[in-house]
N, C-alpha and C positions, 0 to 999 in steps of 0.2 A: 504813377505807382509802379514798383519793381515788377508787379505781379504781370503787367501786362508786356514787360521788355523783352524782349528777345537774343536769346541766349544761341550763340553755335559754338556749340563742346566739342572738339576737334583731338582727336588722336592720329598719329601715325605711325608706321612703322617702316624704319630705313636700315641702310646696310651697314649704317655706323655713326660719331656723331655727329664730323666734320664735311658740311656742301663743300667746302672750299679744299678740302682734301680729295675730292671727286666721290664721296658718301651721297645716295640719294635714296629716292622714298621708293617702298615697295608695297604698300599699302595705307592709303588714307580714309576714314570714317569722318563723317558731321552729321553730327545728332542736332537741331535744330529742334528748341523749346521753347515755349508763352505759353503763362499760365499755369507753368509748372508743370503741362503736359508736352510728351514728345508730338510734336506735331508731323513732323519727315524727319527721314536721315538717306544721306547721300555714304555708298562706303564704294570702293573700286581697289583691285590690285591696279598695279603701276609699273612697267617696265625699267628697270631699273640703268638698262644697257650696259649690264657687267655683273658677272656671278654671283648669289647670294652667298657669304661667309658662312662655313661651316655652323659656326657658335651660335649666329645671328637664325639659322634655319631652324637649330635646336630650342632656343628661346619663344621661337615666334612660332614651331611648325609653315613655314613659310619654305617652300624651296625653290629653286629655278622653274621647274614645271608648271606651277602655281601661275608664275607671271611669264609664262613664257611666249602667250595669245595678248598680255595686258599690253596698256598702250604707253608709251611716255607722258610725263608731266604737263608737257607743252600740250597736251590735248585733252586736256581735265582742268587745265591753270584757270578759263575765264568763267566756268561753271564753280570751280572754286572760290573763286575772286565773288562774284555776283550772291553766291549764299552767307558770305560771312560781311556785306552791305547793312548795316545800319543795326547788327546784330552786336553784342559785350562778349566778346571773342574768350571764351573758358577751357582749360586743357589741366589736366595734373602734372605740371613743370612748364607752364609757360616758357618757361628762359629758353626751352629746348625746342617747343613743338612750334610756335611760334618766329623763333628767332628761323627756325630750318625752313618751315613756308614762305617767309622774307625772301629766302634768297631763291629760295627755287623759282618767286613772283617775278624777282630780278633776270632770273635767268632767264623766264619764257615772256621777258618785255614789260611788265605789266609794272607799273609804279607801287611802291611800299602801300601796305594797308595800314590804314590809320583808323584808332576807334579805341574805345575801354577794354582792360583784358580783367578776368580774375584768374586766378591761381587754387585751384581746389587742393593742393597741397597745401600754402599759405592756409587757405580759410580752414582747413582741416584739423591742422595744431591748432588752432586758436580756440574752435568749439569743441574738438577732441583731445585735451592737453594729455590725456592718460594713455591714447592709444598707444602701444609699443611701436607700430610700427607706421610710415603713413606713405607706403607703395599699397597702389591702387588697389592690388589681390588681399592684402592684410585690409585694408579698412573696409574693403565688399566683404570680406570675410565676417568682419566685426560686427557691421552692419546690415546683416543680411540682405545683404546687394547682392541678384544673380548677376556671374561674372562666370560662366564655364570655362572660356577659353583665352587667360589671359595671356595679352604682348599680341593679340590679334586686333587691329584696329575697332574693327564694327563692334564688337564683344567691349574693349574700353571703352571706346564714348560714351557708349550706352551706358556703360556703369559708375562712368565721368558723370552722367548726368542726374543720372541718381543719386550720386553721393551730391552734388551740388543741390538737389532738392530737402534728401536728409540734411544739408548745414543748415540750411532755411528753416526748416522746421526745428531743429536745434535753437537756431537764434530767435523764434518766436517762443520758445521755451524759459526762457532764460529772465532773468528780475530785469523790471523796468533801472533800477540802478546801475546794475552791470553792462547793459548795452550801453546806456548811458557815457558810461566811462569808458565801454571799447569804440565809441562812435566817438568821443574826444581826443584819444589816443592814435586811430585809426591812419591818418592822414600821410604817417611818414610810413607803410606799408610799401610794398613794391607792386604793389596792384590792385587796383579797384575797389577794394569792401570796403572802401567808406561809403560807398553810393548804396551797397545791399544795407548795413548798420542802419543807414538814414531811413531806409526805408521801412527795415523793422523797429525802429524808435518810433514812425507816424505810427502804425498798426498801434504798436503797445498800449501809448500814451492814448490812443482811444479805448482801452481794453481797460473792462475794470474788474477782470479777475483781480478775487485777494490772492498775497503770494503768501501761504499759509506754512511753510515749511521753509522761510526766511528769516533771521533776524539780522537786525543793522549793526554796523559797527561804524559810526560815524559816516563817511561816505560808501563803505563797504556793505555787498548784499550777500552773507553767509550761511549754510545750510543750518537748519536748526539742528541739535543736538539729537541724535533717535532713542526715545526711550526703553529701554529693557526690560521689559516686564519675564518672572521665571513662573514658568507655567509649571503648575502640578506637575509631578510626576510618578510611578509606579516604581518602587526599587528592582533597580537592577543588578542581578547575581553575576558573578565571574564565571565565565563556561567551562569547568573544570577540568570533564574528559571530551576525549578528542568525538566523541557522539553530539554534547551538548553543543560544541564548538560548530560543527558541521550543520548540527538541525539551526544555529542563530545566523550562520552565513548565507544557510541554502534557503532560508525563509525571504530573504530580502534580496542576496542574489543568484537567483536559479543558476547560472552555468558558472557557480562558482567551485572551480577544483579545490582537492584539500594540500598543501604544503607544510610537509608535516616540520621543517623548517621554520614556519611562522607557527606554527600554534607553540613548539616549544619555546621558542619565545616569548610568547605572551606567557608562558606560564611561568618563565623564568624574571620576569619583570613584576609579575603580578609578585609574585613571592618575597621577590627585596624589597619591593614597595611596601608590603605589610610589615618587612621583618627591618626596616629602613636600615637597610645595610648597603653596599656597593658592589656594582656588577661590571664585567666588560663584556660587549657582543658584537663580533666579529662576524658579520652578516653579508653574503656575496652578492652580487645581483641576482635575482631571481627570486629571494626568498622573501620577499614582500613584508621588507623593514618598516617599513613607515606606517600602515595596518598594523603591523608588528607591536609597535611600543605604544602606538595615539590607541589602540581599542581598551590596552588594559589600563591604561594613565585613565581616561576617562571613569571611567566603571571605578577606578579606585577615589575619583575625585567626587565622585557624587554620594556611594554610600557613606564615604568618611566626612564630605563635608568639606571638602580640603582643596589645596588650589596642588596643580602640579606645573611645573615648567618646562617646557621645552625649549634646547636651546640652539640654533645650528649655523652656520658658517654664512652660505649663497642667500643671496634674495632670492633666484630663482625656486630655493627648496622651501623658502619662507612662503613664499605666492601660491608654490603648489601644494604646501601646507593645509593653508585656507581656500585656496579657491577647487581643489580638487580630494585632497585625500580628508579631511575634515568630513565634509559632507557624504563619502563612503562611510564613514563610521556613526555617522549622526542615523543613514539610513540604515545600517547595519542592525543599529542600538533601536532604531524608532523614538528619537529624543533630541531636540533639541541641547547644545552645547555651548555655556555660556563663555567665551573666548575672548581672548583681547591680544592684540599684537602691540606689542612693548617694544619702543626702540629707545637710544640716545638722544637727549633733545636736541640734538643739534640734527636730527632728522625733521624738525618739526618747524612750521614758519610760523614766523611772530607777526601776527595780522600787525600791531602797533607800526613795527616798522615798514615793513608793505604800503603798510599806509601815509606813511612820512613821504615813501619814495617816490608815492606815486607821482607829487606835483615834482618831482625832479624836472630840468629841459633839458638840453642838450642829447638825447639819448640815442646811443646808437642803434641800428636797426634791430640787431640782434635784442637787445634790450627792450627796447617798442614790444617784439613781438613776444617776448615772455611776461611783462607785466599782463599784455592780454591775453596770455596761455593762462595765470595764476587769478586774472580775473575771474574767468571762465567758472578755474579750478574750484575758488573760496566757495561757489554756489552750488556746488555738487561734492564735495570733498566731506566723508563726517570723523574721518581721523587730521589732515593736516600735516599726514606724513607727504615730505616732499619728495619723495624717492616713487611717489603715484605720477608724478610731474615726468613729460617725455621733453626735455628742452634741450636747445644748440649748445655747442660745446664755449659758446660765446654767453649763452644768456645762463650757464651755470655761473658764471662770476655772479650777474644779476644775484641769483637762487641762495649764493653763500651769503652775500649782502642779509639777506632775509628771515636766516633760520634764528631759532633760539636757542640762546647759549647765554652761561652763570650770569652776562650782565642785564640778559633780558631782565625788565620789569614784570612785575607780578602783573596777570592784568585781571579782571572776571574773568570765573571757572568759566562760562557760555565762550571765548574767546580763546583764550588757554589750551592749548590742545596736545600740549604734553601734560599738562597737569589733569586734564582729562582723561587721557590714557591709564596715568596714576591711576586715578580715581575709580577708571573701571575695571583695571589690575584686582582693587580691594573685593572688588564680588564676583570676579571671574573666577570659573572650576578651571580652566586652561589659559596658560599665559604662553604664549608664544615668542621670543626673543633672540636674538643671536650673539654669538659669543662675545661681539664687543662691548655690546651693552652689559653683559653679564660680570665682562672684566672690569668694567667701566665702575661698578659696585664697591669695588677695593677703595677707590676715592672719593664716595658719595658719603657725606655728612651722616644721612638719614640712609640707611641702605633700605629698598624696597622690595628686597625678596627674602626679608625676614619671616614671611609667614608661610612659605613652599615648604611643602610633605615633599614632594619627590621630583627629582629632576632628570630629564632626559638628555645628555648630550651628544648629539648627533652628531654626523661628519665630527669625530671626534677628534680623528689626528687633526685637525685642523685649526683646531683649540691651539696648539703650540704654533702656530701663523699666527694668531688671531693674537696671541700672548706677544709676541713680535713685533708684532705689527702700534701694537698699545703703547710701548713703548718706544718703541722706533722714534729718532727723528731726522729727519731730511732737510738742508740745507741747500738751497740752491740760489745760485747770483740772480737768475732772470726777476724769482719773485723778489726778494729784497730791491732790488731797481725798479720793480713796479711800486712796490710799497712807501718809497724813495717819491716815485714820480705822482705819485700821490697827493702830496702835500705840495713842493715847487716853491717856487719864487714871488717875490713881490711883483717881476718883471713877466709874470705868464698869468694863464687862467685857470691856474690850477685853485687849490682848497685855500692855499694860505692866502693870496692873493681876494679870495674871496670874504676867506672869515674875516682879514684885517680890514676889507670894505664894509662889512656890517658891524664890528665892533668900534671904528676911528665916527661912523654915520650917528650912533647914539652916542660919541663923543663920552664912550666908558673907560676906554683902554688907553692908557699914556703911549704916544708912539715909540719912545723908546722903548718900551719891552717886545714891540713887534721887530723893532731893530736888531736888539737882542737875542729873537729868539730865531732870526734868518741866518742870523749870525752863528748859532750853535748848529743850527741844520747843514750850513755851508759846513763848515767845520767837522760837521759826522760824516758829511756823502765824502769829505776828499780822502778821513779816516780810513772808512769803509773801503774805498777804493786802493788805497796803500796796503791795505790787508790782501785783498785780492792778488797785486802786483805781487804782495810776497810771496802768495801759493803759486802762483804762475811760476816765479821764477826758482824756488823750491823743486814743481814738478820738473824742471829741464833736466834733472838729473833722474828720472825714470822713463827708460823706453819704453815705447807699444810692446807687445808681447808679439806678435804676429808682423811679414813683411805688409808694407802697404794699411797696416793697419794703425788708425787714428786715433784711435780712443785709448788711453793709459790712465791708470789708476794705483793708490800707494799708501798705506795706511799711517794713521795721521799721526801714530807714534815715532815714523820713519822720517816724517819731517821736521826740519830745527826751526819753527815758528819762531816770531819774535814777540812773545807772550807778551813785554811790555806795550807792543800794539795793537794786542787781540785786545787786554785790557784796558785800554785806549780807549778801542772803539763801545764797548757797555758802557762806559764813563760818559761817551758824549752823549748817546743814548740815552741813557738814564737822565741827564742835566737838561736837552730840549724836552723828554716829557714831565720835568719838576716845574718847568718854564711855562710850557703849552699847557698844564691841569689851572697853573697858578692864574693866567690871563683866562682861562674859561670862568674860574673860583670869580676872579673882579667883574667879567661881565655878566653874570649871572645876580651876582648878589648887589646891583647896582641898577637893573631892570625889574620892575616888578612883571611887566607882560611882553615879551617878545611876541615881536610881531609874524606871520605863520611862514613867510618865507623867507623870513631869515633865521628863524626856529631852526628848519630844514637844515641850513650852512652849519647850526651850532651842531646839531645831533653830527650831521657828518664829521662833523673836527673830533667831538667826543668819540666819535666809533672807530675814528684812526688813531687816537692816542689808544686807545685801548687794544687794537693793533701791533702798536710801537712796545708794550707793555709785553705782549707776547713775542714778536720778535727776540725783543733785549734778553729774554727768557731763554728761547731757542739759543741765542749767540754764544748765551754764558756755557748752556749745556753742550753745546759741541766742539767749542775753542776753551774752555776755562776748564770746567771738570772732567778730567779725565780718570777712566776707571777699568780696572782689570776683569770685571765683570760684562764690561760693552767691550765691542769694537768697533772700529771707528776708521775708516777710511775716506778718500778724496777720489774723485772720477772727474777729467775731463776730456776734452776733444779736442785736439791740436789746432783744427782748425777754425775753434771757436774760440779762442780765447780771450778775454776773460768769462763768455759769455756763457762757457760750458759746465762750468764751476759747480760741484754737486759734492754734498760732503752726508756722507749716511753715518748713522750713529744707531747700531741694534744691542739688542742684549744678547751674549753667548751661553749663557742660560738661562731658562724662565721658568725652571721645577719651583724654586722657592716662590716666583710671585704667583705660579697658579696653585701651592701649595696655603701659601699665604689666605687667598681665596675661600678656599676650597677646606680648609681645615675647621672654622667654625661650622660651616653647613655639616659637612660629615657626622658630628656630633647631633645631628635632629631631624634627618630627613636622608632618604634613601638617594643614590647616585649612582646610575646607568650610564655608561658609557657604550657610543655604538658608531661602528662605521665599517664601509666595507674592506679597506685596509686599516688592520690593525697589529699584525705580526707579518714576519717574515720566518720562512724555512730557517733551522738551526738560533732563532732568538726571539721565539713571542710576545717576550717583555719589552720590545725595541719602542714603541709608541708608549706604554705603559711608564716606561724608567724616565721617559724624557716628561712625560704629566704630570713626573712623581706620584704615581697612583704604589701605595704597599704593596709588596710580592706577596700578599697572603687575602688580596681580590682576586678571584677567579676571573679566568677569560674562556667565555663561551664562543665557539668557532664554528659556525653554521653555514653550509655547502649548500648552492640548490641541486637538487639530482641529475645525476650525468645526463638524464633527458633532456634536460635544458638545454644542455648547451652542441646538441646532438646537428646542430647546424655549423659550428665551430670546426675550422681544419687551420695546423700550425705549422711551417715550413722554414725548415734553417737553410740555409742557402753557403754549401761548402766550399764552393770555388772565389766568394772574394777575396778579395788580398789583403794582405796583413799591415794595416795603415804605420806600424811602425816599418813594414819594412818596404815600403814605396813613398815617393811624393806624395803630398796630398794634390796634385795638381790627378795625378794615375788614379788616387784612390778616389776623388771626385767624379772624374771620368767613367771608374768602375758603377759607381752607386749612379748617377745618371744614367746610365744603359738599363742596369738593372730596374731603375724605376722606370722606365720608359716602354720595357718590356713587359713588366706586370701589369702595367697600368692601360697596356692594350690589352692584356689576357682577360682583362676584366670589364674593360669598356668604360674606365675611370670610375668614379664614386671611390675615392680613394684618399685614405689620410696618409700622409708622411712623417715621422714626427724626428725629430733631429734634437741634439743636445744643445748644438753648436750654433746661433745665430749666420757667423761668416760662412760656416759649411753651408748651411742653408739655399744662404744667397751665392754664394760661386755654383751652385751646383742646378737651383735656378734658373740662374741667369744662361748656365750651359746647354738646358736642358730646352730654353726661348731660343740658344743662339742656333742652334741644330736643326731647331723647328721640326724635329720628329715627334713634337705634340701638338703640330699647329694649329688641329681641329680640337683640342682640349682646354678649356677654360681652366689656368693655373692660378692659384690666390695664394699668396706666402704671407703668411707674420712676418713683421719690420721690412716689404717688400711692396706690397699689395699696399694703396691704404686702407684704411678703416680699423673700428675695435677688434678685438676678437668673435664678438657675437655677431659684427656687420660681415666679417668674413666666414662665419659659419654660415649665415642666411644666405649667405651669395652661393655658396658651395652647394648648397642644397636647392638651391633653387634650379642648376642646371645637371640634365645627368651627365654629362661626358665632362666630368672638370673632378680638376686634383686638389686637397690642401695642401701646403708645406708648413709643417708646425713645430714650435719648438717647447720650452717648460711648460708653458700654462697650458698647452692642446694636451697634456699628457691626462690630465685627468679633470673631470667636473664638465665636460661638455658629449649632449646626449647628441643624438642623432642614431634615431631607431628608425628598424626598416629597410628597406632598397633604396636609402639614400646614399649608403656605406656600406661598400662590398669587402674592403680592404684595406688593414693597419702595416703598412713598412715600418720597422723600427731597423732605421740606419745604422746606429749606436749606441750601445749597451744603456740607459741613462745615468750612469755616473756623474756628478759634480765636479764641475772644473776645480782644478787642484788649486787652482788662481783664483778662484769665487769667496771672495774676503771673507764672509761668515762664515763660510765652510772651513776655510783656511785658520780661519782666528778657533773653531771649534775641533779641528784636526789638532791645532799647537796645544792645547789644555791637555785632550786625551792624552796627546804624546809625553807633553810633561811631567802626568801621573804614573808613568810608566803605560798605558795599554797601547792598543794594536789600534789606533784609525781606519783602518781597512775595516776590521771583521767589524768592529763595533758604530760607525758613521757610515763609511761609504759604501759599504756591498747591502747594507740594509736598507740606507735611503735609494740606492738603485733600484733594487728588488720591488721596493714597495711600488716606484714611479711603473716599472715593467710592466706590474699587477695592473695599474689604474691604465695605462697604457692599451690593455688586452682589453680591457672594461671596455674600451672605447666601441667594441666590437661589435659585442651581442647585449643589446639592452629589453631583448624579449625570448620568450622561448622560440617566436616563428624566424628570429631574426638567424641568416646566414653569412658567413664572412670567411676570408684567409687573413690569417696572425703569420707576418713574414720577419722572419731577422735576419737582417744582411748582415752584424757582424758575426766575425767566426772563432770568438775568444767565447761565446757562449757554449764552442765546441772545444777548443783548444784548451782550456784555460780550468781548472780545477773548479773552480766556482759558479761555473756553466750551469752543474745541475742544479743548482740552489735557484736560479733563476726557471728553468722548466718546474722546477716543484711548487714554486709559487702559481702556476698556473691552475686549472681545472682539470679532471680529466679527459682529455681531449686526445684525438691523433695528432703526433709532429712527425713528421716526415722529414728526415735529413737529406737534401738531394742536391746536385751541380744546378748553377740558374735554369741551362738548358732543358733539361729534366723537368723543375719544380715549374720551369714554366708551360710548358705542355700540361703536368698534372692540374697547375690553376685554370689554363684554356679548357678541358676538359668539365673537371668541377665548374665553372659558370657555363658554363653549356649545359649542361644536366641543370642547374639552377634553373636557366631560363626556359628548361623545359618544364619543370615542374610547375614554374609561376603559370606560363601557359595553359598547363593541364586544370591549375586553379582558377585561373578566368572563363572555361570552359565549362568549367563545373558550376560556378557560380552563375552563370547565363541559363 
């Protein structure tokens, strides 16, 4: 039995990640478990015989001194060797901690170790599919694993080992059906848990717990449905004056201050609500928006009986919607909240097909392990939203394969888990949704937010992205080639090759029409491909904008297509899926019982025509209709051609479609609009006019108190140079000195944010090349890999490390605290004049006679500046410097519009030299004060 196996959970920690580059270990732990108890643990520093890396010291707390008595490898190897004997060798990244004790065994003579490994990473997605995160400090976190000093060997194993005990207990948790299916599925893993599976399948199968909180769905074991029972309640009054206000905060949260920012608020929400009229509320950090609108939405939903909606841009503000600020207001109220989160059903998986899939073979690893992330999921999951799901960038193909979308079948409500949703929409006082879904309403048969009193839309400039984005569509060669390779040949292993061997085996389908219809395929991919050949050679006539630069782009009106074989190619399109519906039509109506895996082959053919049906769609709308209302341009990569091929299609305005929206509701139900940019200095209507919200709704403009932000200093820096009148090669060179020298005054914890992508990376790369940051951990957007959220996590997790960020770091990412001392803003953020929307929304205004500048570009800049600053201070205790390197914020008439967007704050105009002594200073006094608070606090 598992129980009595013997487990050595091994951590260590080394100088980097390559033995073979001369990286070696500076400390090793082995936690040695049976039974599920730690029986010993061996842990030792390690002499490393050569400097521990700055970076590596900061991460680890590990420094030269440390190991400066430890001994070498070679005098620890056969004590090492002899404990990990007959033991299932466990680490969180095998590939890493494993593969490095290899060599180092190699090195000190001793022959490879052979034996089972598991992977508590692997096994961790599997039985954690929701976790966000699955590094060792996040899931001890999650799990209430003590971990105090993590990236310290003895501290990891140890918590390695406990997380390996929590999966176990996890997997005895779990429906005797779903281990089932993770223990058949198991095998193509990259290590060991098929043997832990087996062994919790014995236990199971002798357990005769009912699983009570189960229902089946064929071979599937899904969480039952949780009933909502609404419990009596006492009516609740709206707190009118700022007394009653105070005594319902201070009753439930004693050290709650008053912001007298947020109570007007609520009383200005409460008011439209009742008077169901339209609001705008321009709300800054600090003044505790979200409290703000959820305390009187509620209170107004329960005395009147009524549902209200809120609706907002991020998942992040959706998550902390429900998982954090809900429940302040529940205990505020002392009342339960009957709430439901509403997305688009293409957020939601369709158990039916999940379940086709499951007997899929061939499957790739990535694939393997999200069927059993989603197995896991179904048994704990009571929404079905798949955006709970933390899966590889590989096993979301899997995930899209899955969701429900108009051709899903109806299945039972118990299964259905968008229709569910629905369903508990009907009795919910609080709907919670985001803007796509809301947009999404415009096209929905039955719309479902016919019965909403009043709605709240939050991050409200956002709504006009979100309006964008709706209609948007994107063309790109890669996916059409896959969608292409999808179907294949008679002569491969692809779909067609398959369905024409299950339909010729029941002897349904004349061969000729499989002739036929290879025939039209061949026929579409060489079409397709001569379309291509035509953009390519079309683009040869537009240069990169930049020297050395690859990437060119040219809007699609600029080019002489040959229309006759754009329309070609929808023709052939259209004819292989008249062909491929028609040979599904004879083998369907020709079988009365398909057999279950070849079922499988037909669902798949069905689901790629309906695929081909969307495509042909896309094709028509970005090469056939052209319209003065979109634009429409082409992007690719010289050095990818045809490969790079990208054809975007946005709308240039989207007042009428959110007007469209938006115009029946307004007539029966109140509309709050709220966000923290919402005007700019000299044009407060600027977010307003592009909503198309009437000039006769007020906009309520809410400041938190200069106390706030009383941690806040702002600094212009008057000696750089004037990038029109230097190279950019000089002006590079300037802003790297300049970042290089802040970012010692401060001791890193530092955001950069940049307009420019290529500035970015020249400046970057100059700033590695110098290596006068070399003790500084640098992470750049399109530089660094990973998302943006993997690059904020990394940033934050060491203190002496810089971002470099460009559009999206500008706003919607928190990092509160002494994680962030300091925002550089390189370049004013104006929009490339070359930035096709911008440009296609520049030619209208110009058209009509107005100013592009004052009316687009100085107020989209303004705003990004605003969210920019935002980045700074995300509390009252929070401290920071706001630095602008350019000097047109001084030079330049329109400078002060940019400081007035600001808060009341000190800015200080000074030469670098100067502003950088006043910043060395200020975090000197910082760090003295934080000291005097740890002082105090002890």
């Amino acid at each position: 039995m598992m129980e009595s196996q013997k487990f050595a959970i091994v951590d260590l920690e080394t100088t980097g990640h390559s033995p073979a580059s001369g990286d070696r270990m500076i400390q090793i732990a082995i936690v040695i478990m049976k039974d599920w108890c730690i029986e010993k643990t061996f842990t030792s520093f390690i002499h490393p015989g050569k400097p521990i890396p700055i970076f590596i010291q900061d991460l680890t707390n590990i420094t030269d001194a440390d190991v400066a008595n430890a001994l070498p490898f070679e005098d620890h190897a056969y004590e090492i060797y002899e404990l990990l004997q007959d033991a299932i060798f466990v680490a969180h990244n095998t590939d890493f901690d494993l593969s490095f004790l290899q060599s180092e065994f190699m090195r000190a003579g001793l022959p490879k170790w052979r034996g089972k490994k598991i992977d508590t990473v692997e096994l961790s997605k599997i039985l954690f599919p929701t976790s966000l995160s699955y590094k060792l400090g996040d899931l001890a976190a999650d799990l209430d694993i003590p971990l105090d000093n993590a990236h310290r060997a003895d501290d990891d194993a140890k918590a390695c080992a406990y997380l390996l005990k929590k999966c176990w207990e996890e997997l005895l948790s779990l429906p005797l059906t779903t281990v089932e299916q993770l223990h058949k599925k198991s095998f193509q893993l990259k290590t060991n848990i098929s043997q832990l599976l087996f062994d919790a399948l014995q236990i199971k199968r002798k357990s005769v717990e009912q699983e009570k909180e189960i229902i089946y769905y064929n071979q599937l074991a899904l969480k039952k449905r949780p009933v909502k029972t609404k419990d009596w309640e006492k009516p609740i009054q709206f707190p009118k004056t700022v007394d009653e206000k105070m005594l319902l905060f201070q009753q439930r949260i004693p050290s709650f201050e008053e912001r007298p920012g947020q109570f007007q608020m609520m009383d200005a929400i409460w008011e439209h609500l009742n008077n169901k009229s339209e609001l705008m509320i321009e709300a800054s950090t600090g003044i505790g928006k979200t409290i703000g609108y959820l305390l009187p939405s509620v209170i107004y939903a329960k005395q009147n009986n009524k549902k209200v909606c809120i609706s907002t841009y991020t998942t992040h503000l959706l998550e902390q919607l429900l998982a954090s600020e809900l429940p302040k207001v529940e205990k505020i109220l002392g009342c339960n909240v009957n709430v439901t989160l509403l997305k688009g059903k293409q957020n939601y998986v369709d158990v039916a097909k999940f379940e086709q899939l499951l007997n899929l073979r061939d499957l790739s690893y990535d694939e393997t392990l999200t069927i059993l992330q989603v197995l896991v999921w179904l048994s704990k999951t009571t929404t079905g939203d798949l955006t709970e799901l933390n899966v590889s960038g590989g096993g979301q193909l899997f995930i899209d394969k899955i969701r429900k979308n108009n051709e899903s079948s109806k299945q039972q409500q118990s299964f259905d888990y968008y229709e569910r949703a629905i369903q508990e929409s009907e009795q919910a006082e609080l709907i919670i949704t985001n803007h796509a879904m809301l947009l999404a309403d415009i096209v929905r048969n039955e719309p479902i937010f016919d019965s909403i009193d009043g709605w709240i839309i939050d991050e409200a400039h956002q709504f006009i992205q979100a309006a964008v984005n709706r209609d948007e569509t994107i063309f790109t060669f890669t996916n059409w080639k896959y969608v292409f390779g999808q179907i294949g040949l008679s002569t491969d292993e692809q779909l067609f090759s398959k369905f024409q061997a299950v339909a010729l085996k029941n002897q349904l389908v004349p061969i000729q029409l499989f002739h036929q219809l290879e025939w039209k395929y061949m026929r579409l991919v060489n079409l397709f491909d001569k379309a291509m050949q035509e953009i390519v050679f079309q683009m040869k006539g537009f240069k990169p904008k930049g020297k050395g630069e690859t990437k060119q782009s040219a809007f699609l009106s600029e080019l002489v297509l040959d229309q006759g074989l754009m329309k070609s190619v929808s023709h052939a399109m259209q004819n292989w899926i008249e062909l491929a519906e028609r040979i599904v039509e004879i083998f369907k109506g020709d079988i009365e019982q398909v057999p279950k895996q070849h079922k499988i082959v037909v669902e798949q053919w069905e689901y790629w025509i309906r695929e081909y049906k969307i495509k042909v769609a896309e094709w028509d709308e970005v090469f056939l209709q052209q319209s003065t209302e979109y634009s429409s341009w082409i992007e690719i990569d010289v050095r990818n051609l045809p490969g790079s091929i990208r054809v975007i299609k946005k709308p240039i305005d989207i007042t009428n479609t959110i007007q469209h929206l938006l115009n029946p509701i307004r007539e029966k139900a109140a509309i709050i609009w709220t966000s923290g940019s919402l005007s700019v200095p000299n044009n407060e209507r600027f977010i307003a006019d592009q909503l198309g919200i009437n000039r006769s709704v007020p906009l309520l403009t809410l400041q938190a108190p200069t106390q706030y932000y009383k941690g806040a200093q702002a600094y212009i820096v008057t000696d750089m140079p004037d990038i029109q009148a230097v190279s950019q090669t000089d002006f590079i060179e300037s802003v790297a000195l300049a970042i290089t020298r802040i970012v010692r005054a401060t001791n890193g914890r530092c955001f950069v944010l940049f307009t420019s992508q290529d500035m970015l990376r020249k400046t970057v790369e100059l700033i590695q090349e110098s290596e006068l940051l070399h003790d500084y951990m640098l992470f750049a957007q399109g530089v660094t890999n990973g998302s943006r959220m993997r690059l904020l996590k990394a940033f934050q997790k060491f203190s002496h490390s810089v971002l470099f960020g460009t559009n999206s770091f500008w706003e919607g990412v928190d990092v509160p605290g002494e994680t962030l001392s300091s925002v550089i803003v390189v370049r004013l953020p104006f929009s490339s004049p070359d930035e096709p929307t911008f440009k296609a929304k520049s030619l209208l205004i110009q058209q009509q006679g107005r100013n592009a500048f004052t009316e687009l570009s100085l107020p989209e800049a303004i705003l990004r500046f605003k969210q920019g600053f935002g980045r700074l201070i995300r509390s009252s205790q929070d401290k920071g410097v706001f630095i602008v390197l350019d000097r047109r914020i001084e030079s330049k008439s329109y400078g002060v519009e940019f400081l007035k967007s600001l808060p009341k704050i000190s800015i200080q105009k000074l030469p670098l030299q100067d502003m950088v002594l006043e910043v060395e200073h200020w975090y000197n006094n910082k760090d003295e004060e934080r000291k005097q608070v740890d002082e105090n606090d002890k």
